[in-house]
N, C-alpha and C positions, 0 to 999 in steps of 0.2 A: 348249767341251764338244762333242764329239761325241756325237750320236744319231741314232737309226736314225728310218725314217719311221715306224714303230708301234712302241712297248713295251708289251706286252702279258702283262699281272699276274692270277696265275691264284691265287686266294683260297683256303686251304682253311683246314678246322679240323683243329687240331693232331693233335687224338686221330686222330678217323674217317677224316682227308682226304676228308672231304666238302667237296663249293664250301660255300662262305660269301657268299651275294644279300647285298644290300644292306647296307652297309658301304661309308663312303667314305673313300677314299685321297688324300692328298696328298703331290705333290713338291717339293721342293725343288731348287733350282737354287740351286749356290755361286757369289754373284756375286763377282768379286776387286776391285773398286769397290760402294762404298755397301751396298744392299741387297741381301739374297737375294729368289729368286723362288719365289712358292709359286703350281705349277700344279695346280688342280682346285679342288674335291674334284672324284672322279671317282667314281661307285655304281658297285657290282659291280652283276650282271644276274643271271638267274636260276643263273648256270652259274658262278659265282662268278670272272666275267673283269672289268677293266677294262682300257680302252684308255688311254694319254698318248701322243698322234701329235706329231711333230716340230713341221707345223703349230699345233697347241693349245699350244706351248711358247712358240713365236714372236709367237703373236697374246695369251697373257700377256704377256710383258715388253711387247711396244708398250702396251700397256692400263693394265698399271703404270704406265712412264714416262708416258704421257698424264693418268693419274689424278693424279699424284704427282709432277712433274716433277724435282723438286728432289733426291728421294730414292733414285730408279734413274739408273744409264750402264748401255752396252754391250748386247748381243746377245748372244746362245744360245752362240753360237760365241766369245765373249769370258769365257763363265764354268768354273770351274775344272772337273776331270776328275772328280770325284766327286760327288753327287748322295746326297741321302737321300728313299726312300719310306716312307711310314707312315703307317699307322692315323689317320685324322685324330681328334683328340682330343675327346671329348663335352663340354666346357666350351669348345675353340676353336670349334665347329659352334654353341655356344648363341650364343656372343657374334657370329657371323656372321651369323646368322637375327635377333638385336638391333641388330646395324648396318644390316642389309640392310631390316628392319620399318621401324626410324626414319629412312633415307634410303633408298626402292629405286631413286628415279632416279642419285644418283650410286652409290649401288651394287651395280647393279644391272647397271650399264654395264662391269663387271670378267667378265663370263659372255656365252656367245652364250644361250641361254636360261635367265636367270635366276630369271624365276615358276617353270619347272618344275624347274631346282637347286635352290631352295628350299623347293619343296613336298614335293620328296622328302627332303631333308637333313631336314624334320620326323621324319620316321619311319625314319630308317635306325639299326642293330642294333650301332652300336660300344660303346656302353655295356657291351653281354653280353661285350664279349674284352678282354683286359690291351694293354696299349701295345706297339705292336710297330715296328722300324726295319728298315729295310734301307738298308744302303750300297751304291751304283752306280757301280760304274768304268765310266764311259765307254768304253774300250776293249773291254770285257766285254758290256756291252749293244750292242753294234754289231755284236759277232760272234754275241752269242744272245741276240737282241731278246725273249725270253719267258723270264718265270721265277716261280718259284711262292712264296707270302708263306704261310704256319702263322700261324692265331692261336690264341689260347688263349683260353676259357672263362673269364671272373671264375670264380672259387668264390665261392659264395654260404657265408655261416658260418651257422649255425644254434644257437642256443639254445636250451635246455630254461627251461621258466620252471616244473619238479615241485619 
């Protein structure tokens, strides 16, 4: 796969295109052996941006493989041309903050700062927007390392109980 040194994901919500803070995104990296590679989460900021630098892509996979030996091959540059970004899912973030509670040493060692990814992943706002994907051609992102993600609003349903 080819990627740029920054890709740089600009949140908004669907309606207003306003940023969308806190909210965290996860990549995936198609690996063409064993496992795929999931980098982040990564929280938006106040201005509804996150970063995934080439570097943070690189020092996941070694991380993987070290954690996991059996289960990952290959390099950045070994995995396929397309990629998916998305919404990281409010049941994957629970079960991450329960693995990460009941072992933080081994996992905890999958993040450059861990206590504070998971101190935020407590309170971050994906619950409030429906699931969302983006597919990433590699060739695409290299030529326009920035590109903007719509989410949408759960509808809340409301009931009358007259």
């Amino acid at each position: 796969m080819l990627f740029p040194e920054v890709l740089t994901v600009r949140v908004v919500e669907a309606e207003s295109q306003l940023p969308v803070p806190e909210v965290a995104l996860i990549l995936v990296l198609k690996a063409l052996r064993k496992n795929d590679y999931y980098v982040g989460p990564i929280i938006t900021g106040r201005e509804g941006r996150a970063e995934f630098t080439r570097a943070l892509c690189e020092r996941t996979i070694l991380r993987a493989q070290e954690m996991f030996v059996m289960d990952y091959a290959g390099d950045l540059s070994s995995c396929g041309p397309i990629a998916d970004l998305s919404l990281h899912r409010p049941d994957h973030i629970a079960r991450m903050i329960q693995q990460y509670d009941a072992a933080p040493q081994f996992w905890g060692r999958a993040f450059e700062d861990a206590r504070t990814l998971f101190r935020r992943l407590r309170s971050v706002e994906n619950a409030r927007f429906e699931s969302a994907h983006v597919k990433l051609q590699d060739s695409e992102i290299v030529k326009r390392p920035e590109l903007s993600m719509a989410l949408k609003r759960v509808v809340q349903s409301r009931t009358n109980h007259e």
